[in-house]
N, C-alpha and C positions, 0 to 999 in steps of 0.2 A: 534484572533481566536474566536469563535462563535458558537450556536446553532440554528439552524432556524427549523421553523416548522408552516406549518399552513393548511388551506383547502379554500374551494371552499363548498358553499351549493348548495340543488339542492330544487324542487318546491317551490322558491321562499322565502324558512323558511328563517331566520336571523340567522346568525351566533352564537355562544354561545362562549362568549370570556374564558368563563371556561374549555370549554373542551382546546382551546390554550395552557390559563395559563395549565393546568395537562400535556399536551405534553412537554412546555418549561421547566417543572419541572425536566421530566426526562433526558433531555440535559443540567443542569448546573452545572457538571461538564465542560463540553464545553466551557460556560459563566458564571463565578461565578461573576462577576462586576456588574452584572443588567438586567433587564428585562423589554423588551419594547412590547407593543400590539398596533394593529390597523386595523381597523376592519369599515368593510361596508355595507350594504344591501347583501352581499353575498359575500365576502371574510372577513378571519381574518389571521391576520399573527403576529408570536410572536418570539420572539429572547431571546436568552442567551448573553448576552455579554463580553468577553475578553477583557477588553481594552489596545489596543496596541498604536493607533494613533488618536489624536485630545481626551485626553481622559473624555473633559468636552463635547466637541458639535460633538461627532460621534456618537449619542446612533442610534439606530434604533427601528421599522424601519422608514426610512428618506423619506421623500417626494419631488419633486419638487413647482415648485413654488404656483399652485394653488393646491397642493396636489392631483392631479389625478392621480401620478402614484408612488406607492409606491415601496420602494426596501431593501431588507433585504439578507446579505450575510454572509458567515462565509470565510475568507481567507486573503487576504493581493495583492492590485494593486501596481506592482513595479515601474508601469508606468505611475502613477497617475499625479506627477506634470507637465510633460511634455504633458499630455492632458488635466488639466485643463488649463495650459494657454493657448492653442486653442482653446478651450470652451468660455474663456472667451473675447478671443480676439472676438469672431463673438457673444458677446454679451450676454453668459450666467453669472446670477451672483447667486454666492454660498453664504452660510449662515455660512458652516461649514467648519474646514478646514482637512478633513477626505476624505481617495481614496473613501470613500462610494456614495457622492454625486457627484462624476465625471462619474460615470456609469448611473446614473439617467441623466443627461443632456446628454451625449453622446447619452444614447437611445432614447430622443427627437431627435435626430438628426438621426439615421441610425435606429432604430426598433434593431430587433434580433441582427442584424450584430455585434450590440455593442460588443461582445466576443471577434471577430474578432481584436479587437484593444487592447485588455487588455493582458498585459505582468503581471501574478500571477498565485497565486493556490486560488480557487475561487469557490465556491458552491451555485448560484444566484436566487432567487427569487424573481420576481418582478411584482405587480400588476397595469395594467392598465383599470384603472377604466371607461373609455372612452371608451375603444375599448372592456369591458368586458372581457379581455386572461390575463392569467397569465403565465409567462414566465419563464422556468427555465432553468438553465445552469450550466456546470461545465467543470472546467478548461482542459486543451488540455491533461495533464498528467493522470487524474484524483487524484490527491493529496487530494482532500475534495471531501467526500462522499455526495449522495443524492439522497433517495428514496424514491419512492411516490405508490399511493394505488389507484385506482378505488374505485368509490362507496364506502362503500358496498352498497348495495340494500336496500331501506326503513329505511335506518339510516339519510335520511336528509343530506347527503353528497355528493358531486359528487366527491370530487377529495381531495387529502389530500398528503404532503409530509411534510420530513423529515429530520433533520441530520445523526441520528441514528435510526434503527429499534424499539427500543422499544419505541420510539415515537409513532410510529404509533399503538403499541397495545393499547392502550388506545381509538382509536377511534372507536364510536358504532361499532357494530357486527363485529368486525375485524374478520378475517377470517384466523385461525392459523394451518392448514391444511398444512401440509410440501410436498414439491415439491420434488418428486420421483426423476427426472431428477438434480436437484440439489446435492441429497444427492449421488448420483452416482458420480457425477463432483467431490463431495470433496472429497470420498473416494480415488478417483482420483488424483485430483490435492492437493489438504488438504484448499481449500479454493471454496469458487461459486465464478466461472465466472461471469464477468457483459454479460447480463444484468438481470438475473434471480437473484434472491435471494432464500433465504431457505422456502420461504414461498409460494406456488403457487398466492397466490393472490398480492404481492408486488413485484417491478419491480425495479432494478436502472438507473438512466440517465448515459451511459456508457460516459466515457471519449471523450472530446471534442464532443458535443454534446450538442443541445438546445432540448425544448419542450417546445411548445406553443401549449394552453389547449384554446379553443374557444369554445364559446356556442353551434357550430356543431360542433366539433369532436375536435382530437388533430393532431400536426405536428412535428414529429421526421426530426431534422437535424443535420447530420456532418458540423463541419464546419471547421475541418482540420484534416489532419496525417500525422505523420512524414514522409516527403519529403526523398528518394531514390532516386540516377540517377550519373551517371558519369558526372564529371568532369573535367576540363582539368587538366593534371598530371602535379605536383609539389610536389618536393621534400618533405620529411620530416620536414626538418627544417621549411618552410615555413608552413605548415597545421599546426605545435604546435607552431607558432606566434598564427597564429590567434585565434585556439582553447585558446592560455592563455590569450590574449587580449580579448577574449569575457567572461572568465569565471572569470577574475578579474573584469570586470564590472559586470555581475551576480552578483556577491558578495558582490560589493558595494551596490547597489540598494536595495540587503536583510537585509543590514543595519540599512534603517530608520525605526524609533522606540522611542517612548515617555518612552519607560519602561524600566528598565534593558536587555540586551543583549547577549549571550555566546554563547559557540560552543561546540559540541561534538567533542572528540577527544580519538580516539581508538587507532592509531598507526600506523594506513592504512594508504596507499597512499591518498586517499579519503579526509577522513576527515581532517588529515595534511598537504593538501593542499590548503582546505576551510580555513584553521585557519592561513595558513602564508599568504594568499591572504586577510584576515580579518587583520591583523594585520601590511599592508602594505597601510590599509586604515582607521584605526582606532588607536587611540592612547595608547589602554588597552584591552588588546580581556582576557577575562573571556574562563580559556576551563574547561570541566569538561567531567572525564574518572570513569569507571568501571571497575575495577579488581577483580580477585578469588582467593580463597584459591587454590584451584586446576590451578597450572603451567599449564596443557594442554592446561587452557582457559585463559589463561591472557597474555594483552598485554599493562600492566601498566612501564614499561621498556621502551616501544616505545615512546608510547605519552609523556611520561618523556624526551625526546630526544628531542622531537618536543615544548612542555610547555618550556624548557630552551632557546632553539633557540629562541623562540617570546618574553621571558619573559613574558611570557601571569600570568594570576592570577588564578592559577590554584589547580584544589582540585576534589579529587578524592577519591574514597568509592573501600572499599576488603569486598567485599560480601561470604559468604557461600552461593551462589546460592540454595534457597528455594521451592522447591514448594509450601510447606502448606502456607507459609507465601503470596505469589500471586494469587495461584490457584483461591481464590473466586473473586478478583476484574479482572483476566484475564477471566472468564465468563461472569460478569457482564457488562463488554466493547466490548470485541468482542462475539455481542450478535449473531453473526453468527457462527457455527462452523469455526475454525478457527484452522490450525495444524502444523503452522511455530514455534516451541519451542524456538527461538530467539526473541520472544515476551518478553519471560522471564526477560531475562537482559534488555531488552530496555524499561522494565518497572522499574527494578532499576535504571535505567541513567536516565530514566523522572524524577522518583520520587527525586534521589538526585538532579536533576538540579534544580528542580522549588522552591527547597531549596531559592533557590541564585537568578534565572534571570526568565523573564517571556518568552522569547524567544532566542533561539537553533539551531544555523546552523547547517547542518549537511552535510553528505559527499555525500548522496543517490542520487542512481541513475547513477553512471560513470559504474559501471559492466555493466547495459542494454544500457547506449546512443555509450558507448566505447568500448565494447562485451572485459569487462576482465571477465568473467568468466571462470574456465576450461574448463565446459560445452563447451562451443564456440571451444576454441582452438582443444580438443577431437573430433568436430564434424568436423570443418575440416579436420583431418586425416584421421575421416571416410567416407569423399567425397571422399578425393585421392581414399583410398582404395577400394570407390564404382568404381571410373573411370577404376582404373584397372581392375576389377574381372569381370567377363562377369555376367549378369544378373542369367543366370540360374545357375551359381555355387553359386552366393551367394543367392539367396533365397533355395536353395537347400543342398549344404556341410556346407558351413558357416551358415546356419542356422541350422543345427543339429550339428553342434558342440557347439554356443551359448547355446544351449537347454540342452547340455550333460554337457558345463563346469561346475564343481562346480564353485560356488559362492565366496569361500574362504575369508569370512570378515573378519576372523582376521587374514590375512598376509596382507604383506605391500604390500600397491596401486599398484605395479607395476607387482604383480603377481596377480592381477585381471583382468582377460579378458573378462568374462561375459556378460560385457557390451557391452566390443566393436564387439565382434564376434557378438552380436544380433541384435545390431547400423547397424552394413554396412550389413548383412542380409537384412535392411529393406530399404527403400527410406526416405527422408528427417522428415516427416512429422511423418510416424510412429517412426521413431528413436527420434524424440525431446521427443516424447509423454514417450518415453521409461526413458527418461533421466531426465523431468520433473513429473514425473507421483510417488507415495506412491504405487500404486498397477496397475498392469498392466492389459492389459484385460482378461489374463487367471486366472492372479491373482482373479482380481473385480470379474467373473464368481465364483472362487469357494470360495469367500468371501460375495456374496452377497445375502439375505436372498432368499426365494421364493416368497412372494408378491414383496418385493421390484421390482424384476425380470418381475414381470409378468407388471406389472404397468409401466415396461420402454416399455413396445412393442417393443423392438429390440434396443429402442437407446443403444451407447455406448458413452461415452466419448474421447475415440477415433475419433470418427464421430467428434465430435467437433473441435480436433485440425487439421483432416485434412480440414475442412472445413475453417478453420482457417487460413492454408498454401493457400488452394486452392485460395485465395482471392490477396495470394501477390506473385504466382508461377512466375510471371514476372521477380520478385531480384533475386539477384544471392542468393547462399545458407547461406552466413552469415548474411545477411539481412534479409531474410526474418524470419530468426530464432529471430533476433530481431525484426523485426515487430512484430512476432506474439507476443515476448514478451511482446512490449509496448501494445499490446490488452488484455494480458492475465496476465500475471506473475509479471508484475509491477504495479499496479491497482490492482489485486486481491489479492497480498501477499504484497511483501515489501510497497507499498504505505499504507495499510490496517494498519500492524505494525503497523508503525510509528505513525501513526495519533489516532488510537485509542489509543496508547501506552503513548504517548503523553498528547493525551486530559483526559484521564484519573486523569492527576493532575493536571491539566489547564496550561500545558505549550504550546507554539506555538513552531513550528517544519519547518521550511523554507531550501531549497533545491538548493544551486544555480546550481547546476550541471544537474537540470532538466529544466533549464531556454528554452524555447523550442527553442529560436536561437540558442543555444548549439548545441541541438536535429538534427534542421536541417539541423548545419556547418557539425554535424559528419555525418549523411545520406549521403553528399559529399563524403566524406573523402574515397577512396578507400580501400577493404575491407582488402587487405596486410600491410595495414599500423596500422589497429585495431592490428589483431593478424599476428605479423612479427615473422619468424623464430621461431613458438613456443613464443613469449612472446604477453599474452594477454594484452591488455589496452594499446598496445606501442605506440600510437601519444599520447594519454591523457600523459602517463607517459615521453613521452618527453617534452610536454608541461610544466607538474609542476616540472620539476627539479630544475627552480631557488627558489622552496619553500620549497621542501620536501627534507631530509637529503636521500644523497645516498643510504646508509646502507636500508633503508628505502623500498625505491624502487624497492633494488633487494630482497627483501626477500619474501620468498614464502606467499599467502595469506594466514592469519586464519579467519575462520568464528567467528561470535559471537553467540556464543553456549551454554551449556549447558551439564554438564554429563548424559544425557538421556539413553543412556543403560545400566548405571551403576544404576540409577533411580529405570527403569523397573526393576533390578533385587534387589532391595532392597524397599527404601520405598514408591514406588508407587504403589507394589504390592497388599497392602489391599485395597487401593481405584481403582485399577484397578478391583480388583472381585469385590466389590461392587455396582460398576457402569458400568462397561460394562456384565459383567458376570451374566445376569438380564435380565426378561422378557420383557422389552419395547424395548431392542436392536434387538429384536427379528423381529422388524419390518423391521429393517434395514441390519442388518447381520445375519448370519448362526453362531451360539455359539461354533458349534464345530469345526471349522474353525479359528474362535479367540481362542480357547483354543489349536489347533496344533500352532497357531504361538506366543503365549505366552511360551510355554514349547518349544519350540526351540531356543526361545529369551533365555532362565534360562539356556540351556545347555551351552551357552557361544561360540558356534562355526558358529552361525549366528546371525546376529545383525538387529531383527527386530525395534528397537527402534522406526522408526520415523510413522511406521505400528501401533504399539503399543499405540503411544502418539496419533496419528490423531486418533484412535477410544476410547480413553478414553477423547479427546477434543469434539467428537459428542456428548458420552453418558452425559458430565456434560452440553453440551447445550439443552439437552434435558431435562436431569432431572431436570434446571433451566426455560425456556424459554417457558417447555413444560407442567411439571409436578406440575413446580412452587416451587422448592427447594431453598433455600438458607444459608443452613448450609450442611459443607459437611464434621463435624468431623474431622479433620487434626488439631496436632498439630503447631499452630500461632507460637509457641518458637524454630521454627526448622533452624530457619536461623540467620547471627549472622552478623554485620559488621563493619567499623570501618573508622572515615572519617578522611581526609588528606588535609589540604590547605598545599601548597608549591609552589617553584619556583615565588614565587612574586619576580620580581627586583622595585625600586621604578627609 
């Protein structure tokens, strides 16, 4: 895994390989192994580098043979040897034995197209000095991040991109003016959508997706989406052959690697079945788990079931889940607001992994390709319920009762109706919004400040996701809700996690479950066989049964969490006044709005928690990103832990 960063000049100036080196700087945690430049009459490109594979002759970035076309990437080709020997069978010859320089020769051969053939997760930059276009690309999932900048104006740049954001503030006159429409999206979603970023003037290349940058202008293209369409109908059994036939090769192929190797492993179906499919191909699979002092969050028990079945080499850490102790470095990486509090833990499962191995299978990504989420299951109950109920009852009774229900968060799930009365109330589109969304539009309305308001001219967030729907109205209703996921909620949150969570200690994070032929067997897969009878994930979960212990499988999901309401009522309290409770928030929310839903949180009979966290995640990226803070007073000794090898068989 890797850092890239480079630009493009404009009236003919020369490059300034200094300002490179200051961007590649801020990216090496990315790449702490080394740093490569190369640089032309008007391009410079400069890397951080990871070394995972060929770790003497892979440095970047790499050139072809008369060095005309240069290429610098952060990710990992699973498919690399199986294309360079067709490369080299029609006569290309390599230097290095690295996936890096099979993508250079390929795109002698096909231009752009080259993505088209690459099986990874992948964030590409490549300069062709010939044709004057610089080429960027990223992977079909978006799993590796990459944003890029126009201009600015009179700084002698035309174009300039990235691994991380704050790469790019380092370049002349960058332009740190935050994007009205973004900060609405997060309030919303708790993340920006691609392809906007927090910044009006910075932009991301959205998942699968090229751009070619030409002395006239530039060229945005798709160059695939996960594939939907019926079938011929076959059994059960038959669809989890082949889903496990394709995901134990996945797995393999995530395999190669010059460095140490291991797996997460939580206890889920997910990642316990990455780790018996690793260990059915490998002679020692390395797992490493996270546990809490608090029972409600720990599922060090499980994985313990699954480490003895593999005998794998296993070691795992019981954390007092911290904030002080994370807070500054989960700023400092996800330099976007960002307000998934599952970040948390999965920055102690980086941090103890990279202990041990430089690369991490992991289980990500089966909830969105194999719709186990409840979410899912919940939404098709409320299609039946929609099929039933005639239109004008339910936008009319059933939606004044959703409106009337209490909330009731502290009783058990099943005397919650609030949702679903409001869900079949609505059509597809606003119910996901409803389901995915931190604050809803009546909410955003009376939480959102009055410039912020004025400055959206009418948009809504809303607007977005159904615009979102509107693009894949053609699927039936559980597809499309995963479509829109893989456009929205997988790229913009869980993939985000991970990757910065991850690169944060310079560990690589590989995903065989997002392998896109997965992707596209399950688009197949008919949508009663995803969620059968109420059980979500049922073909994946038939699929891994010769790997994952029973017990296993039937047991209800736990998220990986965090004590957050318990937090907000104790010691996040001072730094919540602190930093949201403050005049620059002012731009963004209404204060007395955050202080109704702070003293409703403290009463203990609604749990505003994840409300709570997403606006104390904006204010510290602002008073970091914006203000330029980087002390934020919190006792560092507030978290305590305790590490475990076990389960070795020899």
């Amino acid at each position: 895994m890797c850092g890239i960063a480079g630009f493009l000049t404009a009236e003919g100036r020369p490059p300034d390989p200094g300002l490179a080196r200051r961007m590649c700087d801020l990216l090496a945690n990315r790449g702490p192994d080394g740093f490569g430049l190369w640089c032309d009459a008007e391009a410079a490109l400069g890397h951080r580098r990871l070394s995972i594979i060929d770790l003497e002759g892979g440095r970047q970035p790499l050139g072809n043979e008369d060095d005309s076309i240069q290429i610098m990437f952060n990710g990992e080709i699973y498919n690399y040897l199986e294309l360079r020997e067709g490369l080299e069978a029609r006569g290309h010859r390599f230097r290095t034995a690295s996936d890096t320089e099979v993508i250079v020769h390929l795109y002698e051969e096909v231009g752009e197209r080259v993505v088209e053939q690459l099986n990874g997760m992948f964030a590409i930059a490549l300069w062709d000095s010939k044709r004057h276009e610089l080429l960027l690309a990223r992977d079909r999932m978006g799993k590796k991040p990459l944003y890029y900048l126009e201009g600015p104006a009179g700084s002698g740049i035309r174009f300039s991109f990235a691994s991380e954001l704050k790469a790019l503030r380092v370049v002349p006159g960058f332009d740190d003016r935050v994007n009205a429409q973004s900060v609405a999206d997060y309030l919303a979603f708790g993340y920006v959508p691609d392809p906007q970023s927090i910044y009006t003037s910075v932009s991301k290349l959205p998942p699968a997706h090229t751009l070619t940058v030409t002395p006239s202008g530039q060229r945005l293209r798709k160059y695939w989406e996960p594939p939907f369409g019926d079938a011929p109908r076959r059994d059960a059994g038959a669809w989890a052959e082949e889903v496990r036939d394709l995901a134990v090769d996945a797995t393999r192929r995530r395999l190669i690697s010059d460095v140490p190797l291991g797996a997460f492993l939580s206890g889920g179906v997910d990642s316990s079945a990455v780790v018996g499919m690793m260990a059915g191909a490998s002679d020692r699979v390395k797992s490493f788990s996270i546990g809490f002092t608090n029972r409600a969050y720990d599922e060090l028990q499980y994985a313990r079931v699954v480490a003895a079945r593999y005998g794998t080499e296993h070691r795992e850490e019981v954390v007092t889940p911290s904030i002080e102790e994370m807070f500054g470095k989960m700023v400092e990486h996800y330099d976007e607001p960002f307000a998934d509090s599952s970040a948390i833990p999965t920055m102690y499962l980086a941090r103890m992994t990279r202990r041990h191995v430089t690369v991490a299978l992991s289980g990500d990504g089966a909830d969105e390709v194999f719709a186990g989420y409840r979410l899912y299951s919940m939404a098709m109950l409320e299609c039946r319920l929609r099929e039933m109920l005639p239109g004008w009852f339910r936008r009319s009774a059933v939606a004044a009762a959703g409106r009337w229900y209490p909330k009731f968060d502290f009783l058990p799930r099943g005397l919650r109706a609030k949702t679903l009365l409001t869900n079949v109330s609505q059509e597809i589109a606003d119910a996901h919004f409803q389901s995915r969304t931190f604050f809803n539009t009546p909410q955003l309305d009376g939480l959102m400040s009055r410039d912020l308001r004025r400055q959206l001219s009418g948009y809504r967030p809303l607007d977005k996701m159904r615009s979102w729907f509107a693009g894949v109205r053609h699927l039936g209703p559980l597809e499309q809700m995963q479509a829109v996921d893989f456009q929205s909620w997988l790229p913009g949150d869980i993939l985000v996690k991970m990757d910065r969570a991850t690169m944060a200690f310079s560990l690589e994070a590989r995903a065989p479950l997002l392998d896109y032929r997965l992707v596209e067997l399950a688009g197949r897969i008919p949508w009663d066989l995803k969620v059968h009878n109420g059980t979500a994930k049922y073909i994946f979960k038939k699929a891994v049964e010769p790997y994952v212990p029973a017990e296993l499988i039937a047991r209800p999901k736990m998220g990986f969490s965090v004590p957050m309401a318990e937090w907000m009522r104790t010691s996040l309290g001072p730094l919540f006044r602190e930093l949201v409770m403050r005049e620059p928030m002012e731009a963004y929310v209404d204060l007395g709005a955050v202080g109704r839903l702070w003293e409703e949180h403290q009463s203990g009979l609604v749990n505003h928690d994840r409300r709570l966290w997403s606006l104390l995640a904006l204010s510290a990226w602002h008073a970091r990103w914006i203000e330029g803070r980087t002390e934020w007073g919190l006792d560092p000794c507030g978290a305590s832990f305790s590490s475990r090898t076990g389960f070795s068989r020899s």
